[in-house]
DRENKOLTOR-344272 format. One record per residue: residue number from 1; residue in one letter; x, y, z of N, C-alpha, C in turn. Coordinates in nm, 3 decimals. Layout:
N
(r NUM a (X Y Z) (X Y Z) (X Y Z)),
...
# end
This chain:
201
(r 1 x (12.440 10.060 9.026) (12.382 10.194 9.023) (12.461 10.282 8.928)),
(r 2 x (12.388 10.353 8.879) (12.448 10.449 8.770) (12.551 10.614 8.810)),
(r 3 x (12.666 10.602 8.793) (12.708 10.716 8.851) (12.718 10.797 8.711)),
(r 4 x (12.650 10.790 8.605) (12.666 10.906 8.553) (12.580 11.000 8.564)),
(r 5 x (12.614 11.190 8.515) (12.543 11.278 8.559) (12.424 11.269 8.458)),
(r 6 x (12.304 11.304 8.552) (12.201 11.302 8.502) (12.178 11.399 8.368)),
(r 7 x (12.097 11.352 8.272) (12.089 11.458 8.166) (11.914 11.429 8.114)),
(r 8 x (11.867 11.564 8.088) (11.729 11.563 8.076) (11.720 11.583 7.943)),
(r 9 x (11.596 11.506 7.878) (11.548 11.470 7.780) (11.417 11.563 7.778)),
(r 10 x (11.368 11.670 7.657) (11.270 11.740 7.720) (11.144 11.655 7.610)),
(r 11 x (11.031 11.714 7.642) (10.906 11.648 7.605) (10.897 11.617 7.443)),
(r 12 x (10.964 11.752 7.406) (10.946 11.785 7.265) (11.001 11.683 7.185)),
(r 13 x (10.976 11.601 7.099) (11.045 11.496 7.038) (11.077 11.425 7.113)),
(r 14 x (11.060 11.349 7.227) (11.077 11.293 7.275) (11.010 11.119 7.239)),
(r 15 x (11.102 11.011 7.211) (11.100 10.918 7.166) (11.261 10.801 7.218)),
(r 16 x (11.194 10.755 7.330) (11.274 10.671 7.389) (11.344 10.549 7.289)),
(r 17 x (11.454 10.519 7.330) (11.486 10.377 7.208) (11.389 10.283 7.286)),
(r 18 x (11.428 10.160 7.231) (11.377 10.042 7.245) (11.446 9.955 7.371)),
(r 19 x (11.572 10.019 7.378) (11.643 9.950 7.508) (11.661 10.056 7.589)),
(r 20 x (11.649 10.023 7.768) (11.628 10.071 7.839) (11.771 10.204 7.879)),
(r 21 x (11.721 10.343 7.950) (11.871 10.412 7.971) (11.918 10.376 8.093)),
(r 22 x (11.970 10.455 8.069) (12.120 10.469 8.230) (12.086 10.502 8.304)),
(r 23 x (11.911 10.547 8.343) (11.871 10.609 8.529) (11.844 10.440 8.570)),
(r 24 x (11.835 10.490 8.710) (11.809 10.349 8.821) (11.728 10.459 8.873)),
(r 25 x (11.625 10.399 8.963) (11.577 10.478 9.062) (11.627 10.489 9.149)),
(r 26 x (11.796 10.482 9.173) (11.861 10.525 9.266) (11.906 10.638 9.239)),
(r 27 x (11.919 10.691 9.102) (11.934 10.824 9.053) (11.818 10.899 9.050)),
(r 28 x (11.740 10.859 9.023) (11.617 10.915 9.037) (11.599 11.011 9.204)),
(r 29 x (11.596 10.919 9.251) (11.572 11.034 9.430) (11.672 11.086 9.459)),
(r 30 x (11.774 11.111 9.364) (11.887 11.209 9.432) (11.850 11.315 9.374)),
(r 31 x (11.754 11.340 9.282) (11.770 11.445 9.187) (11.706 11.538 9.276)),
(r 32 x (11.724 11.684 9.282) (11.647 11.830 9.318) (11.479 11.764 9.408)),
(r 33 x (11.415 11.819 9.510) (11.256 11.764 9.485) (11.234 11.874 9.459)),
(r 34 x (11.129 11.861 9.395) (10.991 11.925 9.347) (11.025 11.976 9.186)),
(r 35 x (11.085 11.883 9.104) (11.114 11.935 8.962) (11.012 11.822 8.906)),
(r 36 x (10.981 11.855 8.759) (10.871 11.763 8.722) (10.944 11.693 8.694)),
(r 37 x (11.025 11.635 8.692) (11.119 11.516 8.568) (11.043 11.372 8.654)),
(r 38 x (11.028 11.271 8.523) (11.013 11.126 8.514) (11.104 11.092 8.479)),
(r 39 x (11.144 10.917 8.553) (11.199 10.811 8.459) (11.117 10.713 8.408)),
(r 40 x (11.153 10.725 8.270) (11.080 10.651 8.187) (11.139 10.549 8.123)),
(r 41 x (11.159 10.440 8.143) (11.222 10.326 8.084) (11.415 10.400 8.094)),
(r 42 x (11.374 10.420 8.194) (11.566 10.442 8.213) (11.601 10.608 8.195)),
(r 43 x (11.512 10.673 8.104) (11.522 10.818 8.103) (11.476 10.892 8.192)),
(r 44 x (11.558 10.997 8.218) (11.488 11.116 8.278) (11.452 11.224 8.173)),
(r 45 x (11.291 11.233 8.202) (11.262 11.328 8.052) (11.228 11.469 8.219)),
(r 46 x (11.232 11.554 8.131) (11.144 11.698 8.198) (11.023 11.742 8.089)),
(r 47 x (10.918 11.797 8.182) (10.861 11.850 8.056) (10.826 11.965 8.076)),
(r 48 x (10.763 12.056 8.001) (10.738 12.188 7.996) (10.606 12.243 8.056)),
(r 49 x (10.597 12.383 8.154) (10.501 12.369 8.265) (10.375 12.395 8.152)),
(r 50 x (10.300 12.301 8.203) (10.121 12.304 8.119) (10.043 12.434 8.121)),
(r 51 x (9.967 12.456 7.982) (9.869 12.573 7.956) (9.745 12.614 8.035)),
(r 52 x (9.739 12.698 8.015) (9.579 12.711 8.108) (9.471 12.611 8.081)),
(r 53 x (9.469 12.600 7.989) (9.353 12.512 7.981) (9.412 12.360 8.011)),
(r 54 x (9.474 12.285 8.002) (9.547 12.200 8.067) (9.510 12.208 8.240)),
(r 55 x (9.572 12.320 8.278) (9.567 12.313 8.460) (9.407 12.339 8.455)),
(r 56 x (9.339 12.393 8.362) (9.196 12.403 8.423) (9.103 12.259 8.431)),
(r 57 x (9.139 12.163 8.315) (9.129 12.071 8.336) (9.149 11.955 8.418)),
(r 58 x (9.274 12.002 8.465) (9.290 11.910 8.563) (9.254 11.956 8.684)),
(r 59 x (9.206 12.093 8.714) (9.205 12.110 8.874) (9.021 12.069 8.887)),
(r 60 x (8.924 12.067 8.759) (8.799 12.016 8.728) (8.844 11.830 8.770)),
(r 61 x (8.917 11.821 8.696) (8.923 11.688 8.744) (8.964 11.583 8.893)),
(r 62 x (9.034 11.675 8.942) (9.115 11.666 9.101) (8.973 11.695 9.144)),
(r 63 x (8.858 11.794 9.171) (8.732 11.794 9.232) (8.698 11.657 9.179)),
(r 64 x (8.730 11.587 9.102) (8.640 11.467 9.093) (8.671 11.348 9.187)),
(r 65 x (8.815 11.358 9.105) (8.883 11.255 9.176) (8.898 11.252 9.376)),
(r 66 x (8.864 11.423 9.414) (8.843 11.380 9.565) (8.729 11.370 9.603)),
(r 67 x (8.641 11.394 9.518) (8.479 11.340 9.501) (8.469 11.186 9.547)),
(r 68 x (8.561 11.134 9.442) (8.537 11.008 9.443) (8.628 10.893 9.544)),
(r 69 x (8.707 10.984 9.610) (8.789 10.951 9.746) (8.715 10.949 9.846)),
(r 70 x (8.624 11.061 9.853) (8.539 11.091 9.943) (8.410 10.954 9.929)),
(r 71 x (8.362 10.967 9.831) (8.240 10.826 9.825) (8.296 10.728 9.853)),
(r 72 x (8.453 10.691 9.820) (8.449 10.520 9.790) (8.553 10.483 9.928)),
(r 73 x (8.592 10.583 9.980) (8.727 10.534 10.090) (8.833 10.549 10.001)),
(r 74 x (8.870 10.561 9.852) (9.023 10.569 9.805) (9.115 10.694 9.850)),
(r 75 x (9.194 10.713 9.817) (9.273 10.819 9.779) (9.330 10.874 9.679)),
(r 76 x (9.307 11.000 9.599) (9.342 11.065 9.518) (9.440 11.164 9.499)),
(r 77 x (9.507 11.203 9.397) (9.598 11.323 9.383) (9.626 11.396 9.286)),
(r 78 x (9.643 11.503 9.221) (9.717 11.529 9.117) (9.862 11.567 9.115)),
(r 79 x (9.941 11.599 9.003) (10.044 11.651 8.948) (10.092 11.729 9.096)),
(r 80 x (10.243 11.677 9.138) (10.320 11.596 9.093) (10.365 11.500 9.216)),
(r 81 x (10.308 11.374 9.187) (10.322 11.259 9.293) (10.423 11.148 9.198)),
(r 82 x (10.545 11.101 9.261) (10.581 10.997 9.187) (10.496 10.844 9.218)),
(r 83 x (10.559 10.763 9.119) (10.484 10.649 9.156) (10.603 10.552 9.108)),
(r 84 x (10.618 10.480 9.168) (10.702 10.429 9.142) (10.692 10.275 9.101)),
(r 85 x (10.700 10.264 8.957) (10.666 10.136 8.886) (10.776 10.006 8.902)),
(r 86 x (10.868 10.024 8.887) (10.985 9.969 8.841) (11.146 10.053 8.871)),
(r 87 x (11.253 9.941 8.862) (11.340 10.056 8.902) (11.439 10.144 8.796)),
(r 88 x (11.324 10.117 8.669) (11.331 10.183 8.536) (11.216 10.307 8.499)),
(r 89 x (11.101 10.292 8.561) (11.010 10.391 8.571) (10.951 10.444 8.669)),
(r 90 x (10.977 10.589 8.680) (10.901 10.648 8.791) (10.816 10.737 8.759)),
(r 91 x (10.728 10.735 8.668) (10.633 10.802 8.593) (10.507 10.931 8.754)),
(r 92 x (10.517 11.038 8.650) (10.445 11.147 8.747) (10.321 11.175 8.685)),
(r 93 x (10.191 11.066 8.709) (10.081 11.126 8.598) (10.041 11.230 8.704)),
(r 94 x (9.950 11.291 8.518) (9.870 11.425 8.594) (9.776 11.423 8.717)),
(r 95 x (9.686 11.302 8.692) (9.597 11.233 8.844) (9.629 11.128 8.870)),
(r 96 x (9.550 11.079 8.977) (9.558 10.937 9.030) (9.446 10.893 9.138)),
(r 97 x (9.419 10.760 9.088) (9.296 10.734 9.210) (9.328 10.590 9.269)),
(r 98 x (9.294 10.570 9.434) (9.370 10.430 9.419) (9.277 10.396 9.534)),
(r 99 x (9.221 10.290 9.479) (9.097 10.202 9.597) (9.100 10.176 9.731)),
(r 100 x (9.029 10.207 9.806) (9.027 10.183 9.968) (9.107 10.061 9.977)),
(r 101 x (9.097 9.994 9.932) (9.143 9.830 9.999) (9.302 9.816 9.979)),
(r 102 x (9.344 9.910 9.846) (9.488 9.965 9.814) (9.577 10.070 9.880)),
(r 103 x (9.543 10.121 9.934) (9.578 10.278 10.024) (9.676 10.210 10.082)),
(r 104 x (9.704 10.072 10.142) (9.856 10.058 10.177) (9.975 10.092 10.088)),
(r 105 x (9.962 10.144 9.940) (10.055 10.146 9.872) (10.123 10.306 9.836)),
(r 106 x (9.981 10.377 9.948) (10.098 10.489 9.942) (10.111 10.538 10.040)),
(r 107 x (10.276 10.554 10.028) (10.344 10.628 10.188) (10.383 10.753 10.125)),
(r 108 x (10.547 10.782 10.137) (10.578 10.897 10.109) (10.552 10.953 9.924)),
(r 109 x (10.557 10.814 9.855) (10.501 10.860 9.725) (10.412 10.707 9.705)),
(r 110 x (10.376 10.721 9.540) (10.304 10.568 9.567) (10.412 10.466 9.510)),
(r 111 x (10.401 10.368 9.593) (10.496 10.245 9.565) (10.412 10.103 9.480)),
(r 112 x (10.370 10.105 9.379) (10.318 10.004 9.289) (10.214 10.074 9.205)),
(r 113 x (10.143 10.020 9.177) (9.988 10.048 9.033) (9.899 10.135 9.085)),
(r 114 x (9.860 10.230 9.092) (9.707 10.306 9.081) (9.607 10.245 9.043)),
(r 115 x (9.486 10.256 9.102) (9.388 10.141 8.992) (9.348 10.262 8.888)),
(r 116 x (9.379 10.366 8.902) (9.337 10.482 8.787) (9.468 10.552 8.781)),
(r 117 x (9.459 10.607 8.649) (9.547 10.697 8.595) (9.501 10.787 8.514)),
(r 118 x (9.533 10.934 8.535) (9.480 10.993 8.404) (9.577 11.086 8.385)),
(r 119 x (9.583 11.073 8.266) (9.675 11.187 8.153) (9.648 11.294 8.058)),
(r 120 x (9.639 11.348 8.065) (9.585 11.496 7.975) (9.697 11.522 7.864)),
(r 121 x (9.653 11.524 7.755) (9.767 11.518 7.659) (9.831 11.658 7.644)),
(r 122 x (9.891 11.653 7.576) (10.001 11.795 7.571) (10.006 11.803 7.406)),
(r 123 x (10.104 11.903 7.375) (10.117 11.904 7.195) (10.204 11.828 7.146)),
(r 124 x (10.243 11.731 7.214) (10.340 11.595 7.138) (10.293 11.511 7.227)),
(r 125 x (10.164 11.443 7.142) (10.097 11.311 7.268) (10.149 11.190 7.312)),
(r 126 x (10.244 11.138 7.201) (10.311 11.024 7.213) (10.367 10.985 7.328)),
(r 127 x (10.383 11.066 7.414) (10.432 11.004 7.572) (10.332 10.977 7.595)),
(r 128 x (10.196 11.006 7.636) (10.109 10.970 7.717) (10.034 10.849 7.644)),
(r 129 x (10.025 10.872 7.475) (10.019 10.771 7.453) (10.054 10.643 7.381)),
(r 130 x (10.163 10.659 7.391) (10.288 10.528 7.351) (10.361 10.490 7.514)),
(r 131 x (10.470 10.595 7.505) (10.563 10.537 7.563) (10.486 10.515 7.746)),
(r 132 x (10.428 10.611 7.806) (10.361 10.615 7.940) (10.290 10.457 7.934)),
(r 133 x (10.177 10.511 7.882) (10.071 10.388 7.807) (10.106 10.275 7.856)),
(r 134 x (10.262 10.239 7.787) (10.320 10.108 7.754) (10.395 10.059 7.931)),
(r 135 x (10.398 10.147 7.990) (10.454 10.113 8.110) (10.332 10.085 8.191)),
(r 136 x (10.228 10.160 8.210) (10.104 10.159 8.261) (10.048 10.040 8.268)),
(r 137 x (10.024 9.977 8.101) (9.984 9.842 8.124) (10.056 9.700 8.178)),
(r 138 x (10.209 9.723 8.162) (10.316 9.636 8.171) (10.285 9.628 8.310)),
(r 139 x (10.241 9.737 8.367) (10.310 9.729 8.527) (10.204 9.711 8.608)),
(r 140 x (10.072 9.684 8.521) (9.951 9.640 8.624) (9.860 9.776 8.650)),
(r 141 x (9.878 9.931 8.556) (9.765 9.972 8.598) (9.613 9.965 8.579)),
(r 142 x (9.505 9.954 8.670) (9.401 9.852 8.618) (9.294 9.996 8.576)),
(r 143 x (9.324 10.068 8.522) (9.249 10.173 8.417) (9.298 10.297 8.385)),
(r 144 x (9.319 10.371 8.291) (9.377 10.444 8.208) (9.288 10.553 8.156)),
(r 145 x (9.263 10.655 8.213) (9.163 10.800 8.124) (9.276 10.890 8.063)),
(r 146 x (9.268 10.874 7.865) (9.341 10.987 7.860) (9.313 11.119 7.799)),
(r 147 x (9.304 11.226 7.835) (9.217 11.341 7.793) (9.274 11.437 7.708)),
(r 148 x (9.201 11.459 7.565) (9.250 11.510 7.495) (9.196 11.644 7.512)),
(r 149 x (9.243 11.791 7.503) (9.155 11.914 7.550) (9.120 12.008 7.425)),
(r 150 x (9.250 11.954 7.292) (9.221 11.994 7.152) (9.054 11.924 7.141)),
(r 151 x (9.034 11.817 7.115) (8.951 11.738 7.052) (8.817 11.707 7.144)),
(r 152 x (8.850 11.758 7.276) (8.722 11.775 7.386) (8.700 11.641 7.388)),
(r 153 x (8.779 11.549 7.409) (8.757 11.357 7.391) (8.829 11.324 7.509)),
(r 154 x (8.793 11.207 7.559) (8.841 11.079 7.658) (8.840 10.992 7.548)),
(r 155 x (8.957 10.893 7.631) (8.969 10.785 7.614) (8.980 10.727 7.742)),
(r 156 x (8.857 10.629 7.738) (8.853 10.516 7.894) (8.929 10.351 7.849)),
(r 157 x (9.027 10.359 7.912) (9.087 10.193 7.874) (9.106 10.133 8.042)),
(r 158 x (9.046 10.013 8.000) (9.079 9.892 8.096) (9.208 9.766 8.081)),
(r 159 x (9.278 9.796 8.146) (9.397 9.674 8.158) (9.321 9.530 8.134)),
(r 160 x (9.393 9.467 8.067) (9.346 9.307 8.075) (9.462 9.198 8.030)),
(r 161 x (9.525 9.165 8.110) (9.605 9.070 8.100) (9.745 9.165 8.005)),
(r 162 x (9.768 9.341 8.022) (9.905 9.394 8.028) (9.847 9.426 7.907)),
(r 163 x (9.720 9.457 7.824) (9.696 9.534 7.723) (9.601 9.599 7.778)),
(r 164 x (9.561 9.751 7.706) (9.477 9.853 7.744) (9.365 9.843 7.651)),
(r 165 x (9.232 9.808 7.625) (9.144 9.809 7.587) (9.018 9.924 7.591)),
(r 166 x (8.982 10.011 7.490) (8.864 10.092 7.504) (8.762 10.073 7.519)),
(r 167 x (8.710 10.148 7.627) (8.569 10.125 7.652) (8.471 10.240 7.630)),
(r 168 x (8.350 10.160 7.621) (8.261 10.260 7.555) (8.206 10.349 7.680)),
(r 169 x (8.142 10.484 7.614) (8.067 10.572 7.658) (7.931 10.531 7.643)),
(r 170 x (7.803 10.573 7.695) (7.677 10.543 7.725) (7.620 10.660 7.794)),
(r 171 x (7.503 10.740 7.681) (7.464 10.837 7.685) (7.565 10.963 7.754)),
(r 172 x (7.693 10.950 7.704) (7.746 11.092 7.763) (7.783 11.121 7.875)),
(r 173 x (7.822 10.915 7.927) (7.831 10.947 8.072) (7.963 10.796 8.085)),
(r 174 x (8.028 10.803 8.167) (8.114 10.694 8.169) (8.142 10.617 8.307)),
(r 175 x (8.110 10.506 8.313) (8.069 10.441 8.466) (8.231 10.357 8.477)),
(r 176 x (8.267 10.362 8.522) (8.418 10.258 8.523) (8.336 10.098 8.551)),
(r 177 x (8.407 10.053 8.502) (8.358 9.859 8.525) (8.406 9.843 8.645)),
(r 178 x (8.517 9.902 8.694) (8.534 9.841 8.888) (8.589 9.916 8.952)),
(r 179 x (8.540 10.068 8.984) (8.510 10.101 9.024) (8.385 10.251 9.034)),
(r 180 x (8.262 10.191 9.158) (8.173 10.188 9.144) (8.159 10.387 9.162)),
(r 181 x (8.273 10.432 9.226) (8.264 10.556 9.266) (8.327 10.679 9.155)),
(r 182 x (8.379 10.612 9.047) (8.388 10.672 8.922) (8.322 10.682 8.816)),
(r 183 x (8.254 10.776 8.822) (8.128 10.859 8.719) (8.132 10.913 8.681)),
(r 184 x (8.162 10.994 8.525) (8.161 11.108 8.472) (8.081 11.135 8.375)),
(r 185 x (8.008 11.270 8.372) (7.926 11.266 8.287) (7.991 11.438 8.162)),
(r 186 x (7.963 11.332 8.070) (8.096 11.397 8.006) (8.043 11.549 7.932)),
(r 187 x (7.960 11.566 7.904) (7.886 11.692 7.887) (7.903 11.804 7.940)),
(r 188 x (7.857 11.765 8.050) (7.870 11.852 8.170) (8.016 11.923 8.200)),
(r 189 x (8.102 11.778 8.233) (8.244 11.804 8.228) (8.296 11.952 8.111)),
(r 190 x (8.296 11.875 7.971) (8.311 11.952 7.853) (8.261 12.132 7.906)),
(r 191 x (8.123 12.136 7.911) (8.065 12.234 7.945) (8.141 12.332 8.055)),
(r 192 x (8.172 12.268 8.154) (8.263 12.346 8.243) (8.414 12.392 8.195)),
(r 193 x (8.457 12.310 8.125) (8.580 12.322 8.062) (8.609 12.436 7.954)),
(r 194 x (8.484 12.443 7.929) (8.441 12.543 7.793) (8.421 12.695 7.882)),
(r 195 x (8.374 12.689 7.957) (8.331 12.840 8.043) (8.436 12.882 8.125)),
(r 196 x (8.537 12.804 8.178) (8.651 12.837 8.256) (8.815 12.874 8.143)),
(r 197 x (8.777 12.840 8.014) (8.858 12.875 7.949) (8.853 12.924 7.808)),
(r 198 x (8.721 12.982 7.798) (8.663 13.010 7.640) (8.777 13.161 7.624)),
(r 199 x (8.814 13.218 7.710) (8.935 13.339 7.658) (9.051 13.284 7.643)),
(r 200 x (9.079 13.188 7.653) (9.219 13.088 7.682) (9.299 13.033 7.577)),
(r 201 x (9.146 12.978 7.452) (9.303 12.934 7.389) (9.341 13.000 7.249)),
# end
């Protein structure tokens, strides 16, 4: 276990080496609760609290995601639940959705893969989509939404054998391949996103 003092890495430029740091997730749960910080391949990064249109997005999206808790038996959450991948990553995505038949995997935080993840990008995307990404698939999560709020875009990827693959949209609407209670119809979405924050950005 690592007894040195923790030191935070903030979002901005943020670009992990190639070999892993000095947190354990035994450093990890000593730290303060309720601060945003992740470990990410050994780092503890912090990042900076999100824009309005960011939280408006995601609190549109948390109605979905307990939408879709509610239809299918899973359980859902947003920002800030750890999850605990590895005892190198303890990544805090913005949502999370995790299948009825999976719900044993979360107790006091979640302990293994989400079958969903979603990430809303920020103004230096490369965590969510490099370095996060890269743990996500390594570690078995079996789908990946990441939402861009500049560019009004998703990206839907499916895990397959520890790579993330894109999948297509169909008429403006996006059905997940497994699971049956995730539906978005992306228009609509957009549309709401647009009226809750057209003074915003």
């Amino acid at each position: 276990m690592s007894t040195a003092t923790p030191q935070y890495e903030t979002l901005s430029g943020f670009s992990p080496p190639s070999t892993l740091g000095p947190y354990r997730a035994a450093d990890y749960w000593k730290l303060p609760e309720g601060e945003p910080v992740e470990l990410i391949q050994g780092h503890l990064v912090v990042s900076p609290s999100p824009n309005f249109v960011h939280q408006a997005i995601s609190a549109l999206l948390t109605e979905f995601i307990l939408g879709a808790a509610r239809k299918g038996g899973g359980k859902g959450c947003a920002a800030h639940m750890d999850v605990e991948l590895s005892d190198h990553s303890i990544p805090q995505p913005d949502l999370l959705y995790i299948a009825k038949e999976r719900r044993h995997i979360v107790k006091r935080h979640v302990i293994g893969p989400p079958d969903l993840v979603i990430e809303i990008l920020s103004d230096n995307p490369r965590r969510d989509r490099v370095d996060k990404m890269n743990i996500y698939a390594e570690f078995g999560v079996a789908e990946y939404w990441i939402v861009d709020p500049k560019q009004r875009l998703f990206d839907f990827l499916i895990n397959r054998d520890g790579r993330f693959e894109v999948q297509p949209q169909h008429d403006n609407r996006y059905q997940s391949p497994r699971l049956a209670e995730l539906s978005i119809h992306l228009v609509a979405f957009w549309a709401e996103v647009e009226r809750m924050t057209s003074d915003s950005e």
